[in-house]
N, C-alpha and C positions, 0 to 999 in steps of 0.2 A: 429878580432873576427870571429868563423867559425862558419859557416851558418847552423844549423842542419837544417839533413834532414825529409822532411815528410814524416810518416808513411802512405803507400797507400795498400789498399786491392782489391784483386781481388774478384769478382762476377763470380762464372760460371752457366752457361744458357744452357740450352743441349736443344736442338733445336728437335732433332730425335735419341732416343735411339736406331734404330736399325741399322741406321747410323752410331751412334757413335759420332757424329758430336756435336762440343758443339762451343758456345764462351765466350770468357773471356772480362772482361770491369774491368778495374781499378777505385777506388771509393777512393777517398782520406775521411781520419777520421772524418776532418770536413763537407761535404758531409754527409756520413753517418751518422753523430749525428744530425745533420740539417735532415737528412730523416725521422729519427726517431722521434726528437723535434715535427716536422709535423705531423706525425701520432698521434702524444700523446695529442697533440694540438685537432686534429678533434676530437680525440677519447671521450676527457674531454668534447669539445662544442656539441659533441653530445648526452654527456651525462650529460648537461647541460641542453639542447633543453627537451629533455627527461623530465627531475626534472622539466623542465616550464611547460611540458604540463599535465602533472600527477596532478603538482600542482593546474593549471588552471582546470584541469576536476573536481579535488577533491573542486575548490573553487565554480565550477558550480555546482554540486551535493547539498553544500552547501547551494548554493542560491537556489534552485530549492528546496530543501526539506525545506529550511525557506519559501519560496512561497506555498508549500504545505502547512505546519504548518499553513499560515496566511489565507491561502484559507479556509482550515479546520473551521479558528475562525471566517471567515466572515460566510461562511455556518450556522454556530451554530450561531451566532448572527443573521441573517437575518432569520433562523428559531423562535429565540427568540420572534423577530419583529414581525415575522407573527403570532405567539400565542397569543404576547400581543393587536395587531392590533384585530384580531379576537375578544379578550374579552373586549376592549375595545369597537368593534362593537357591541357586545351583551348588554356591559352595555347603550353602548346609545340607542342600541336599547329599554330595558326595561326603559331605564330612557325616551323614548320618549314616547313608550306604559303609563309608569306613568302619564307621563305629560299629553298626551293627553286625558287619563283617567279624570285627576281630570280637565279638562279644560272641558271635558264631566259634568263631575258631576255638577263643577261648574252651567255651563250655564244651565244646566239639573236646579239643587235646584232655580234659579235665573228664569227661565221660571216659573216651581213650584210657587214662590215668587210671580211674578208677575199674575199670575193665582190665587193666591191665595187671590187677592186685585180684581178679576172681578163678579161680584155677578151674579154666575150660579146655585147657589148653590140652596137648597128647604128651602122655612123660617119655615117650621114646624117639629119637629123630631118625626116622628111617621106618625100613616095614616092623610090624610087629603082630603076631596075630593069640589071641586068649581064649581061657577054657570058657564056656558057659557054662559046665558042671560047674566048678569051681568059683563061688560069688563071697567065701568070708576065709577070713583069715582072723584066728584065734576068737572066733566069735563075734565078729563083726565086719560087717560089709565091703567088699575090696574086689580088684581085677585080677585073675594072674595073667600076664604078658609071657608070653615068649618071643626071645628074639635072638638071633646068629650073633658068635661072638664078635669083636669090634664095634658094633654100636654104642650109642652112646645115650644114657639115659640122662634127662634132662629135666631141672622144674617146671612146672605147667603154669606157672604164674612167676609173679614178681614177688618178692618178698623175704623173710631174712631166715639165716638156719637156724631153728633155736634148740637142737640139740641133736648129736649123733650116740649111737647106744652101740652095743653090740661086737661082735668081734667075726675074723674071716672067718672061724670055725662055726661059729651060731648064725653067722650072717648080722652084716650091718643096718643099721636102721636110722634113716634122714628123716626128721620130720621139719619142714617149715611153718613159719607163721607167718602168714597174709597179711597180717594184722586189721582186718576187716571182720573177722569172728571165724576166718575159714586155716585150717590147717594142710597140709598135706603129708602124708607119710611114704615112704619109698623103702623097699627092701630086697636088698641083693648081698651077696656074699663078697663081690669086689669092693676093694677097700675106696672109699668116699673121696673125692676130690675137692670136696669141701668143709671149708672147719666150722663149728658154731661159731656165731656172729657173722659169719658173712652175710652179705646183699647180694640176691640173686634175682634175674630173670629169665624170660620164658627159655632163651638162647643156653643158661648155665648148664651146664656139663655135672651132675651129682656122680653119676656111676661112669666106665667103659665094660659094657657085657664082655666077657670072659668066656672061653671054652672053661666045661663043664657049670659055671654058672649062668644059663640062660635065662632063668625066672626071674622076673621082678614081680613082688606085690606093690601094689600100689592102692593107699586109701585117702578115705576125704574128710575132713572133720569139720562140722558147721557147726557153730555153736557150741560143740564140747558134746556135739552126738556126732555117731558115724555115720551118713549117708553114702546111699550106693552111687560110685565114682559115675556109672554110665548118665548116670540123671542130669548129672552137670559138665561130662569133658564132649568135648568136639570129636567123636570116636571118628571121622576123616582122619586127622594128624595135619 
């Protein structure tokens, strides 16, 4: 069998053109295609490398502008927050303002209340003017009033009647209970307007002064002692 021969090319290399001088190198086909193969090789992984990193920038771009996007929606959300933070500060604030309002008013009507069961009040609605000689009645501490007939004598607090005594000829006798430890007593010879058990206040009507009844005593009981009326009424009226 004969042995074909290989086809070999020459390379020429001129070294110095004004020399002239060149050299020649023989390159067998296989060589040659194998040179080639190689460059074709580089050429593709580098333009491989290439399409990886394009890709990869274009996949950072990507993320980077989804992190934008998402930064964007927290921004606007945490802005959200802070509006709704805000108004819901204000509502607590005015729902504290309320509260603390009607917790005002409350304790406010409720002192009221209770001020309104202390007998400071004046027992006569209208003028009335009293002895200073005269400060006790049956031995204990009291006012005497005088006032023009038609007037009308009236509780100086709130509170309920817990009994009437007496008769037109001796003179009658109201005393209420506070029910706070303070008492009041009232004495005039017109007949009472009010029965035991009533509920009364400052406004109720006990007596209408009378021609020839114009006196009223009037005493104060604290505690189950007499004290003197002027230490605790509003002697204004």
């Amino acid at each position: 069998m004969e042995k074909k021969d290989r086809d070999h090319y020459k390379v020429l290399i001129v070294l110095d053109q004004e020399k002239n001088s060149t050299k020649q190198f023989s390159v067998s086909l296989e060589v040659f295609i194998v040179f080639f193969v190689a460059i074709a090789l580089v050429m593709i992984a580098a333009l491989a490398y290439c399409y990886l990193l394009i890709e990869e920038r274009n996949a950072s771009n990507r993320r980077m502008k989804s992190f934008q996007v998402q930064n964007e929606e927290l921004v606007e959300q945490n802005t959200s927050l802070i509006k709704e933070n805000k108004e819901l500060q204000e509502k607590v604030t005015i729902l504290s303002d309320t509260v603390n309002n009607k917790v005002y008013q409350e304790e406010k009507r409720e002192a009221q209340m209770i001020q309104s069961y202390i007998p400071t009040g004046f027992p006569i609605k209208g003028a009335a003017s009293y002895n200073e000689e005269e400060k006790e009645l049956e031995g204990n501490p009291a006012v005497i009033f005088q006032a023009s007939a038609g007037t009308s004598v009236i509780a100086t607090a709130n509170g309920t009647v817990s009994s009437i005594a007496g008769s037109a000829e001796a003179g009658y006798i109201v005393m209420i209970d506070h029910g706070n430890g303070y008492y009041t007593v009232y004495r005039n010879n017109a007949e009472p307007r009010v029965k035991e058990g009533d509920s009364v206040t400052g406004e109720t009507t006990l007596f209408h002064i009378e021609t020839g009844n114009e006196t009223l005593g009037y005493q104060i009981i604290q505690e189950e002692k007499f004290i003197d009326p002027l230490d605790l009424m509003d002697i204004s009226g």
